[in-house]
C-alpha positions as CSV (number, residue, x, y, z in Angstrom):
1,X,155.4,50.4,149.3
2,X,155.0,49.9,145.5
3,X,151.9,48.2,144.5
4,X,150.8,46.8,140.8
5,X,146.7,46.8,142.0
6,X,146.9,50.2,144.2
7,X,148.0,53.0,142.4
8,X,147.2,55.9,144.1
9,X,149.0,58.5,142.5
10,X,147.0,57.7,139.2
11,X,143.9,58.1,141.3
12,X,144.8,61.5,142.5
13,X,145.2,62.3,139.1
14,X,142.1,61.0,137.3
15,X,139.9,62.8,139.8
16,X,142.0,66.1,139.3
17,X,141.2,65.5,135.7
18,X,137.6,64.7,136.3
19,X,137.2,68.2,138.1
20,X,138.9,70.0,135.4
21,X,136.7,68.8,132.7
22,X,133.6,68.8,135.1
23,X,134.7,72.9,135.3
24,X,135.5,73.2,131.6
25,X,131.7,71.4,131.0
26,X,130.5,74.8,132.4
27,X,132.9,77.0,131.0
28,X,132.2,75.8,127.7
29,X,128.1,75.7,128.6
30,X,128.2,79.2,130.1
31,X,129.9,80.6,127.2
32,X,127.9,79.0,124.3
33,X,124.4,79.6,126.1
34,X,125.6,82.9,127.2
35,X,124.0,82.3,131.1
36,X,125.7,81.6,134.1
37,X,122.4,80.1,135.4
38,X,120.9,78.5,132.9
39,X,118.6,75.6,134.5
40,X,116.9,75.3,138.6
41,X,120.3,72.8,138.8
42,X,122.9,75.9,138.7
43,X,121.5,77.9,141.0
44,X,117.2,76.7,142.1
45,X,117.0,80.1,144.2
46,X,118.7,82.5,142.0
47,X,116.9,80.5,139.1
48,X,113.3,80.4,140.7
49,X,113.5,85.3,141.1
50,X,114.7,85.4,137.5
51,X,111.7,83.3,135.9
52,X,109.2,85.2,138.2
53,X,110.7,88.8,137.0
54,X,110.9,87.0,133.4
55,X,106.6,86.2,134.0
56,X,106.4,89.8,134.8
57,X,108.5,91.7,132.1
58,X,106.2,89.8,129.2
59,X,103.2,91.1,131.1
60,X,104.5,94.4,131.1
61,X,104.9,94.1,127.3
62,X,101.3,93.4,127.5
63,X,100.7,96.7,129.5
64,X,101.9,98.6,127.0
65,X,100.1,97.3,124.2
66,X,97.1,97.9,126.5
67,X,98.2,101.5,127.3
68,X,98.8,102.4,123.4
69,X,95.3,101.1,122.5
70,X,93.8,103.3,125.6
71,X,96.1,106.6,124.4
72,X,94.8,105.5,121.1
73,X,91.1,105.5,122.0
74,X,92.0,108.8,124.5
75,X,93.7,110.5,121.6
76,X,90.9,110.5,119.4
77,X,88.1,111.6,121.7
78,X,90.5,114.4,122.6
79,X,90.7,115.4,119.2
80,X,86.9,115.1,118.8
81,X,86.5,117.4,121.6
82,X,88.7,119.8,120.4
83,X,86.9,119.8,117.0
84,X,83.5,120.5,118.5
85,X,84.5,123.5,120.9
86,X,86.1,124.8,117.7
87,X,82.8,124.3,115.9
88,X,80.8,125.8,118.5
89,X,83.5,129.0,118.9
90,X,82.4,129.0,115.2
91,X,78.6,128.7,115.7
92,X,79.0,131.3,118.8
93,X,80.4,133.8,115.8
94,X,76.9,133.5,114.2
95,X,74.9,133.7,116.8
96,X,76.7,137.1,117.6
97,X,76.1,137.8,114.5
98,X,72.5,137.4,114.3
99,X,72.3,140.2,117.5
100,X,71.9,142.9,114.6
101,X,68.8,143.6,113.0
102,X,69.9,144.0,109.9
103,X,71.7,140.7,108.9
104,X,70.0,138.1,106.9
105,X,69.1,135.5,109.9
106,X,67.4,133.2,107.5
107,X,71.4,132.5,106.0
108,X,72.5,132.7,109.8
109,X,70.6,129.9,111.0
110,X,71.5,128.0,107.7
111,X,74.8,128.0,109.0
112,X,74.0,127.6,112.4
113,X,72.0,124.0,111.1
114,X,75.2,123.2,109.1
115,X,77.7,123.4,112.0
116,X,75.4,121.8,114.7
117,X,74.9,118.9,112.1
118,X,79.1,118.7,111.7
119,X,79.1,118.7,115.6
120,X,76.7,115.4,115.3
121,X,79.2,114.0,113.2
122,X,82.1,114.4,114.5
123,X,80.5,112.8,117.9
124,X,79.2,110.0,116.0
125,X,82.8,109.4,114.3
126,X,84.8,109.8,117.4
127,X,85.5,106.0,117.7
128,X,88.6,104.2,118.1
129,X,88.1,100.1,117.6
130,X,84.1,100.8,118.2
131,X,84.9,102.5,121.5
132,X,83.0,106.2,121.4
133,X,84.0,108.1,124.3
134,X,81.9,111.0,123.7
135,X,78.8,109.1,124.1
136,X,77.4,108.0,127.0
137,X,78.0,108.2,130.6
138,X,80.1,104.8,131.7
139,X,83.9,104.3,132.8
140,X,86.1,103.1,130.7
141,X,89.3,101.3,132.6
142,X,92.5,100.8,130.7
143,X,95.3,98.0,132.5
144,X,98.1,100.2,133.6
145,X,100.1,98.3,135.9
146,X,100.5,94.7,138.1
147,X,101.6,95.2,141.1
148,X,103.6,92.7,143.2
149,X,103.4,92.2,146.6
150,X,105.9,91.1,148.9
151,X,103.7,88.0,149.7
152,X,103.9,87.2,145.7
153,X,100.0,88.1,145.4
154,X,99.6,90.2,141.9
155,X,96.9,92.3,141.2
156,X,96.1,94.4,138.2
157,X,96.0,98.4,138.2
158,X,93.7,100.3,135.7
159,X,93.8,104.0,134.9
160,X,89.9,105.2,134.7
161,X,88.8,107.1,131.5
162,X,85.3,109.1,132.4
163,X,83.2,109.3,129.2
164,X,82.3,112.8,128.3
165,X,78.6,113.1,126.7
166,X,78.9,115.2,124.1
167,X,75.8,113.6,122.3
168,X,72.1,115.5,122.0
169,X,70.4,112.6,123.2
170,X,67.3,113.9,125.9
171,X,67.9,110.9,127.8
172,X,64.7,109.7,130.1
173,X,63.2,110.7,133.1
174,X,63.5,107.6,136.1
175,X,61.1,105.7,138.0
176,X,63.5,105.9,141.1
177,X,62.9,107.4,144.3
178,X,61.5,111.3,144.2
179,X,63.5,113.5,144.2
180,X,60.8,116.6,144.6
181,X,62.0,117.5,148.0
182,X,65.6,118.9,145.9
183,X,63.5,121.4,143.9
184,X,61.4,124.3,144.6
185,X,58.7,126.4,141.9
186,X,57.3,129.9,142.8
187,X,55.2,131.3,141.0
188,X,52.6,134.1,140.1
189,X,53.5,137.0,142.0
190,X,55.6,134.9,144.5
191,X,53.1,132.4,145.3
192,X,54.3,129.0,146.5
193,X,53.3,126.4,143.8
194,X,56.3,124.1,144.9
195,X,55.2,121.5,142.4
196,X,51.5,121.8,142.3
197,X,50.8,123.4,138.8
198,X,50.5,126.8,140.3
199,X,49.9,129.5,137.9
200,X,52.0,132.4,136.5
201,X,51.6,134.9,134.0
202,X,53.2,138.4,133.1
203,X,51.9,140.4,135.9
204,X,54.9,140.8,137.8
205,X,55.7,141.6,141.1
206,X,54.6,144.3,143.4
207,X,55.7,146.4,145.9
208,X,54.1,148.9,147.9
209,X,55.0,152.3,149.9
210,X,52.5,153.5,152.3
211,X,53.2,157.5,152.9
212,X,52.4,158.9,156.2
213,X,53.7,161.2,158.9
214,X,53.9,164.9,158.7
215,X,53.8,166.4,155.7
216,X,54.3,170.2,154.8
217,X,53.6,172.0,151.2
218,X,56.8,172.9,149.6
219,X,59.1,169.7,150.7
220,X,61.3,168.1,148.3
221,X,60.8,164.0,148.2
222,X,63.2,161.5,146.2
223,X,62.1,158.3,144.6
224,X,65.6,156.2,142.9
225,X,63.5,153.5,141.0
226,X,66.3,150.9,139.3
227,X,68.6,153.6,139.4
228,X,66.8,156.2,138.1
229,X,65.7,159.3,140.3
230,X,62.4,160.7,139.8
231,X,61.4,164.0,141.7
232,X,57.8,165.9,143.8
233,X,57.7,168.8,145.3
234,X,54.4,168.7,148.1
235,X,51.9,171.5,147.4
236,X,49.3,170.4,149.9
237,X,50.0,168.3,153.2
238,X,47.8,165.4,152.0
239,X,49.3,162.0,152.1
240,X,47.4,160.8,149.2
241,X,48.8,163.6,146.9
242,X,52.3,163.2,147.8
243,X,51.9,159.3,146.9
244,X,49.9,160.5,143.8
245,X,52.5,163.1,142.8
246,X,55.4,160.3,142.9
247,X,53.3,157.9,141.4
248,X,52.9,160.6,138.4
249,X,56.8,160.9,138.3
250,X,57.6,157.6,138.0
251,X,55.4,157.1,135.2
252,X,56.3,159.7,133.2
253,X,60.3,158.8,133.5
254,X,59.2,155.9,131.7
255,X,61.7,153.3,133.3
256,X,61.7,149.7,131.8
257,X,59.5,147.6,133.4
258,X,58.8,149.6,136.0
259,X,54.8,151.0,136.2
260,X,53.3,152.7,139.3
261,X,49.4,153.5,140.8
262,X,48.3,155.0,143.8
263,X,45.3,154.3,146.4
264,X,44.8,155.8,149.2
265,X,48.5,157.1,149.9
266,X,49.6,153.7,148.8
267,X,51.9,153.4,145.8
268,X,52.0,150.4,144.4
269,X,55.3,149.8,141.7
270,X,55.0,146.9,139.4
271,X,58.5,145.1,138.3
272,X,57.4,143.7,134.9
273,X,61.3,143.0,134.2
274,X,62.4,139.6,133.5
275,X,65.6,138.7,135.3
276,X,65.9,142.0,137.0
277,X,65.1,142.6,140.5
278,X,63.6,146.3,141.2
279,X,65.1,148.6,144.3
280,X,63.0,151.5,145.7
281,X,65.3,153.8,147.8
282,X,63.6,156.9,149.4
283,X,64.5,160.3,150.5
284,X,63.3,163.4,150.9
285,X,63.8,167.0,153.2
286,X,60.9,166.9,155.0
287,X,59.3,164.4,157.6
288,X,56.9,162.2,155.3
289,X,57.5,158.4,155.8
290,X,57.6,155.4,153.7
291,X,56.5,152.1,155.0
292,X,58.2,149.4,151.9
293,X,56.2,146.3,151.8
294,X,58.1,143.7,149.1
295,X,58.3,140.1,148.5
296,X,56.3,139.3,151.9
297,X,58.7,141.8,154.0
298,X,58.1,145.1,155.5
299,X,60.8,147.9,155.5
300,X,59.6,149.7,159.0
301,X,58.0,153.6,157.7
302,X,61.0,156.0,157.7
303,X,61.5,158.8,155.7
304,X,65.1,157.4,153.7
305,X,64.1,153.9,153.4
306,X,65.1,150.7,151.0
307,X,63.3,147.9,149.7
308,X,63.8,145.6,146.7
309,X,61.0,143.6,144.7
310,X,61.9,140.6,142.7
311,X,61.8,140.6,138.8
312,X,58.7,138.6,137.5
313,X,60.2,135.7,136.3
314,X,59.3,132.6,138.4
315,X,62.3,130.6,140.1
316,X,63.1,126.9,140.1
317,X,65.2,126.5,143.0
318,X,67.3,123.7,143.9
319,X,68.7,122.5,147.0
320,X,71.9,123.8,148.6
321,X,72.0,120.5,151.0
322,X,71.5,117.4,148.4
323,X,73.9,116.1,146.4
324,X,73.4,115.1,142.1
325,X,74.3,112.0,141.3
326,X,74.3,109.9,137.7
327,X,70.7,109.4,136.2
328,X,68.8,112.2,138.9
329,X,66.0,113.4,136.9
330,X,64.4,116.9,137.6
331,X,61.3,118.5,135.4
332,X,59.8,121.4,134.7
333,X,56.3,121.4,133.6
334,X,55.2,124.3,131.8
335,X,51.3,124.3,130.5
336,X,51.8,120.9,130.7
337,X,53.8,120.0,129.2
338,X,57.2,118.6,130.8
339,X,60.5,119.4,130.4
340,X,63.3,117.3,131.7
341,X,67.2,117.3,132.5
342,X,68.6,114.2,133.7
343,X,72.1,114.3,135.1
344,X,75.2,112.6,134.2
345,X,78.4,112.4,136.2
346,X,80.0,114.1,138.9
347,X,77.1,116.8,137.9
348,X,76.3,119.6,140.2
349,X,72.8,121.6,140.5
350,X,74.3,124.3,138.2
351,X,74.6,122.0,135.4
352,X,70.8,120.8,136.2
353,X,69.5,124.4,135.8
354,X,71.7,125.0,133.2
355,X,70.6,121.7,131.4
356,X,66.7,122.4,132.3
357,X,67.2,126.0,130.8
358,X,68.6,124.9,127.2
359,X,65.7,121.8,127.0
360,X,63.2,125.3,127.6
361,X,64.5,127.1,125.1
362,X,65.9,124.7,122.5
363,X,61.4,123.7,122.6
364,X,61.1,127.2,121.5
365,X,58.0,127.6,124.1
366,X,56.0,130.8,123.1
367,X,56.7,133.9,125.6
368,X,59.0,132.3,127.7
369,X,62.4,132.6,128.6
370,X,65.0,131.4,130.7
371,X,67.5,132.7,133.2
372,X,69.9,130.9,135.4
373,X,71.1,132.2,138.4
374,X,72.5,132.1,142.2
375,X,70.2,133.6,144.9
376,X,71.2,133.0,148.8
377,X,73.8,130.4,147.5
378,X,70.9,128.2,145.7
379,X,71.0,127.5,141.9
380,X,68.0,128.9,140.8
381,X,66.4,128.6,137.2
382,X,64.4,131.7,136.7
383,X,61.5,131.2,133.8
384,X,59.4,134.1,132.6
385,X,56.4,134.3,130.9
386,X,55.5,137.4,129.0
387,X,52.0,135.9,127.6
388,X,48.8,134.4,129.3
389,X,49.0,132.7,132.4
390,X,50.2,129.1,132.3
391,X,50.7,126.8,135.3
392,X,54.4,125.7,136.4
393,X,55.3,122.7,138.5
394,X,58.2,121.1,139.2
395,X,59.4,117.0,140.1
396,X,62.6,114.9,140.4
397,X,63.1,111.0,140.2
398,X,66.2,109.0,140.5
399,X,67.4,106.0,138.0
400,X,67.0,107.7,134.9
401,X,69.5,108.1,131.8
402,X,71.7,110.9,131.1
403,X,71.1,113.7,128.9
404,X,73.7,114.0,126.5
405,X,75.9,117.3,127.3
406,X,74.6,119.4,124.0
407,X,71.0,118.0,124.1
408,X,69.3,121.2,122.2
409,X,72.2,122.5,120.4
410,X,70.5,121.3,117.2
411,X,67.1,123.4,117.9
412,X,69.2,126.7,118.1
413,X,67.1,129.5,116.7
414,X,68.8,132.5,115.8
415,X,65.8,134.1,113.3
416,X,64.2,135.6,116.1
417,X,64.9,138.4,118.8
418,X,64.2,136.0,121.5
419,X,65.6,133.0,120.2
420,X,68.8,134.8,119.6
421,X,69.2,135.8,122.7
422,X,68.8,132.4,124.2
423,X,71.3,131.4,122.1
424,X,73.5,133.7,123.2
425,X,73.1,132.5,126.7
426,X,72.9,128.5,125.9
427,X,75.8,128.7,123.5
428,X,78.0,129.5,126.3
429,X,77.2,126.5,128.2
430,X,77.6,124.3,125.4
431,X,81.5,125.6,124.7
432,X,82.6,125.2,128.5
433,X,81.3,121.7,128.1
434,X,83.2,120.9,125.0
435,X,86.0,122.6,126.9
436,X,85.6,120.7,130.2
437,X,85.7,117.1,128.1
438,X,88.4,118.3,125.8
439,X,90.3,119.2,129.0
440,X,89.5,115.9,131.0
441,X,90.6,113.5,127.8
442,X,94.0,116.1,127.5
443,X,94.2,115.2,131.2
444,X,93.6,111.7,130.9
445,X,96.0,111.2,127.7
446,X,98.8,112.9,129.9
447,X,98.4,110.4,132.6
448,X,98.4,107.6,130.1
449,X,101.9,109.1,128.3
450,X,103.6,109.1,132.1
451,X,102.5,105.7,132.4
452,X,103.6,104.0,129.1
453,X,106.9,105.7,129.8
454,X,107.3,104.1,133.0
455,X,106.1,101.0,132.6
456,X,108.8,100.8,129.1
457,X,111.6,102.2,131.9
458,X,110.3,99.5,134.5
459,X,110.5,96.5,131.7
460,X,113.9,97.6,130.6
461,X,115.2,97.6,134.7
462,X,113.7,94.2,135.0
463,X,115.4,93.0,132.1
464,X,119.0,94.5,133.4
465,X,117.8,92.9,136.7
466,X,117.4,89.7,135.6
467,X,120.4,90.0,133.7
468,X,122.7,91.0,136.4
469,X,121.2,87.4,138.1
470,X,121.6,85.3,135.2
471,X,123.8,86.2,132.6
472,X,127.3,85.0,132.4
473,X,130.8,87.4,132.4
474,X,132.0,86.5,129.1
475,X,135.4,88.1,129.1
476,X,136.2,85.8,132.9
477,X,134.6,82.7,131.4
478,X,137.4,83.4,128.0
479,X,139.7,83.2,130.6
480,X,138.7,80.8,132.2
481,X,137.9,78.7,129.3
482,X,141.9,78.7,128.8
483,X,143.0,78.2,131.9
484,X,141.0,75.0,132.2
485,X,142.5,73.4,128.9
486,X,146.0,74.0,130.3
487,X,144.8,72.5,133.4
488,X,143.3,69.3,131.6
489,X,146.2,69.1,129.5
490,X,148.8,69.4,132.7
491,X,146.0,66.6,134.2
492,X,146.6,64.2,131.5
493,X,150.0,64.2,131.8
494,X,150.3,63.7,135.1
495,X,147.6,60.7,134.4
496,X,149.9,59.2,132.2
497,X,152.8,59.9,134.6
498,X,151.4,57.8,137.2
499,X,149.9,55.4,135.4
500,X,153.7,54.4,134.3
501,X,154.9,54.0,137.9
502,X,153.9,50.4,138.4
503,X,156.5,49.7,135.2
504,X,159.6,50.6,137.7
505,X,158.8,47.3,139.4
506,X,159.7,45.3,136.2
507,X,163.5,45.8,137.1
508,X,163.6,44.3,140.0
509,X,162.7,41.2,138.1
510,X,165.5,41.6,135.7
């Protein structure tokens, strides 16, 4: 049936045509915006993930500008560190130095002054945007990451930084709770002070030999004092002589430290040495016996026999069951006068003693000196005092604030015998901490390299990823593109085709 108000071939048509430009519309978008999806109408879902991972790439881009400013800050306190043990390997040179009599120690400790003054410096200079990492004792935490849960929560990573104190601040002693129970003094000849101000001076240690049993003129007896064998041959079967001839023997060896009188077939040896315990060992070819009596023990009498007497220095000794956490304080009073070490971070009771030994000697107290130790698996700060008798206590308090890791490198004395050999002994302590902070930043500036490298690798993968969603196939849509305006081109055509039809029915009016 022909109809003049119907035409539905021209209707096919015109909504042919209206797809074909409706498709060409996108064509023509996609390729001038470059983006398949380019709006939450194209594709909401598919829209919706690539503006999340869009939020998260820029973030990233913050990351890293966090992570360059913390390598930054990392980088320089490394550098610092690095400087310092290379100025105290320098000062360590002088020091040795200054072992020999006959150097000019006055132009030694010049140079000592000058190099521990540099070291000040280069502390006090090792900032980065007015954040010093070699002073004080808190965290620093530098963004490194946002992680994305599967839920969509986000929370922020951080890569901790530990400051390394290499300042010469004392620090103070706290108010906290005591800490006395941690620390042990003995002093005097092995009496127990344990914090009450007992008294020690340089009269050493003693031990004693009581010489009995059968005794016949002519026998051979052995005394090894410290190493050191010494010699009597019996001419009379008296006790009291043997002692008295051995007693003779080891005096005239002349060992170091070592003196010995006898009373009543008692020997008594004397250890006078600082640091260094004393061991009797007895022997002999006859059938004389030795009772050793040392340090409150009794070797049982017995003709070869051992025994050991502690040197006279009196021990500090800490605990081998309590822990050291930031700002525990522990003194040493000396005549006194008080002497404190406050520890910082992840510090152990070997870096208290050490710490309490260089405060000693950096004060430069007359006749004393300082040894540091392990005895029975305890930390032990030895002290010795080769002049009158002063009294020693010790104490401990929490909440106090750290001493800086080269408190006393700045009261280094090198112009005396006894000063340099503190020295000696403190500089080493000094270096390894220089080391131990140079190798924690190297450590830390490692970790912070890896992560800046990831994080860069991560943002490019999001960007690919949100590419892969969003971005439109160029040479397809080209092809597309042309196949669409043949299409619309065929469409009009056929749109004008069928618009003609109704014009056949003219003729039948003719």
């Amino acid at each position: 049936m022909a109809s003049i108000l119907t035409n539905t071939s021209a209707m096919v048509a015109l909504q042919n045509l209206r797809t074909i430009n409706s498709s060409l519309e996108d064509t023509q978008k996609m390729i001038s915006t470059g983006k398949a999806i380019s709006s939450a109408r194209d594709n909401a879902a598919v829209w919706a993930i690539s503006k999340v991972m869009e939020s998260d790439a820029m973030s990233f881009k913050a990351i890293n500008d966090s992570l360059n400013l913390g390598q930054s800050t990392v980088t320089v306190a490394r550098q610092a560190s690095e400087t310092v043990t290379d100025l105290l390997t320098q000062m360590k040179e002088k020091i040795v130095a200054a072992q020999e009599e006959n150097v000019d120690r006055g132009k030694l400790q010049d140079d000592v002054t000058a190099l521990s003054d540099q070291i000040k410096s280069v502390v006090g200079a090792a900032q980065f945007n007015g954040l010093n990492m070699l002073k004080g004792t808190d965290d620093v935490n530098i963004l490194s990451s946002l992680d994305r849960a599967s839920d969509g929560t986000v929370t922020a990573s951080d890569i901790t930084i530990a400051r390394q104190d290499l300042s010469d601040d004392a620090g103070s002693f706290g108010t906290g709770a005591t800490l006395a129970a941690n620390v042990t003094s003995v002093a005097g000849g092995n009496l127990a002070a344990d914090g009450t101000g007992g008294a020690f001076s340089n009269g050493g240690n003693t031990m004693t030999a009581l010489v009995a049993g059968t005794i016949v003129a002519g026998e051979t007896y052995n005394f090894q004092v410290a190493g050191e064998t010494v010699s009597f041959t019996t001419t009379t079967t008296a006790a009291n002589d043997l002692a008295a001839g051995l007693t003779a023997a080891i005096n005239t060896a002349g060992i170091e430290g070592v003196t010995a009188t006898v009373s009543t077939a008692t020997i008594s040896l004397v250890n006078t040495r600082a640091f260094e315990d004393v061991t009797l060992n007895t022997s002999g070819n006859g059938s004389a016996t030795f009772a050793l009596t040392a340090n409150g023990t009794t070797a049982a009498a017995a003709t070869t026999n051992t025994q050991t007497v502690s040197s006279r220095a009196s021990d500090v000794t800490f605990s081998t069951t309590a822990g050291v956490s930031e700002g525990d304080g522990y003194r040493v009073t000396l005549g006194g006068v008080n002497y404190d070490y406050i520890a910082g971070k992840n510090e152990s009771f070997e870096d208290v003693a050490r710490g309490l030994k260089t405060v000693i000697d950096g004060a430069a107290v007359a006749n004393i000196s300082t040894n540091v130790t392990q005895k029975s698996g305890a930390w032990v700060l030895e002290i010795d005092n080769d002049g009158t008798a002063l009294t020693l206590a010790d104490d401990g308090a929490a909440g106090g604030v750290a001493t800086g890791g080269l408190n006393g490198v700045d009261a280094i004395d090198v112009t005396t015998d006894a000063g340099v050999e503190a020295a000696l002994s403190n500089i080493e302590t000094y270096i390894d901490t220089a080391i131990e902070a140079a190798a924690d930043f190297g450590s830390a500036q490692g970790r912070i390299d890896t992560q800046n490298t990831f994080i860069s690798n991560l943002t490019d993968s999001l960007k690919a990823g949100i590419g892969a969603l969003v971005d439109a196939d160029l040479e397809a849509a080209s092809a597309r593109l042309q196949s669409l305006q043949v299409q619309q081109q065929l469409g009009i055509q056929s749109l004008s085709i069928a618009n003609q039809a109704p014009q056949s029915i003219l003729s039948l009016f003719r």
